[in-house]
C-alpha positions, 0 to 999 in steps of 0.5 A, spaced: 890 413 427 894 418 431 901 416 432 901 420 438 896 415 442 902 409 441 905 406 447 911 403 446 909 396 445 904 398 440 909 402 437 913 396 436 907 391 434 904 395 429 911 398 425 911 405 426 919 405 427 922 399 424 918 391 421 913 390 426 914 383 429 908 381 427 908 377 421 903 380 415 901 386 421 897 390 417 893 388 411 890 393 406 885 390 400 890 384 397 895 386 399 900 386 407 905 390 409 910 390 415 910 398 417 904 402 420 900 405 414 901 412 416 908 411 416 907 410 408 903 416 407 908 421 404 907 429 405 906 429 397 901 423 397 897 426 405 896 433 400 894 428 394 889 425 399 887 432 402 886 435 395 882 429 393 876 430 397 875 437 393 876 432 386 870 429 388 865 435 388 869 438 382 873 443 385 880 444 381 887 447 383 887 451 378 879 453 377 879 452 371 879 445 367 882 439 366 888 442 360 890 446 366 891 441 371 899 438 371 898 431 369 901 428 376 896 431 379 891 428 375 894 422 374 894 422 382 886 422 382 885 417 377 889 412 382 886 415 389 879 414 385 880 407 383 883 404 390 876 409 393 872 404 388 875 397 389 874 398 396 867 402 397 
């Protein structure tokens, strides 16, 4: 989804700049949500979700291993992991 192709009336309906005027717009797993998902990703979860593919071949920030990795960043790996597992 690129916000940029939105019209005004998708804007409204999908809950890009306030509650979408329809119930229960967007569904997610279990889960529903009255704003447009994009609008939800933070820039630190965007880089988060960016880094994660690299996690998946093996490559670290730190190039070294998992001691030298901050415990939010693998924490934030553990839990984009397992949202990637419950839905393949």
């Amino acid at each position: 989804m690129n916000c940029r192709d939105c019209h005004k009336e998708q804007r409204e309906e999908r809950g890009c700049e306030k509650d979408s005027v329809i119930p229960g717009r967007w569904k997610i797993g279990d889960d529903f949500y009255q704003r447009c998902p994009i609008k939800l990703i933070t820039e630190d979860t965007n880089e988060y979700l960016f880094a994660y593919q690299f996690y998946k071949e093996g490559f670290l920030p730190n190039g070294k291993g998992w001691a030298n990795e901050s415990m939010k960043f693998i924490q934030a790996m553990k839990i984009i992991s397992s949202e990637v597992n419950k839905n393949e």
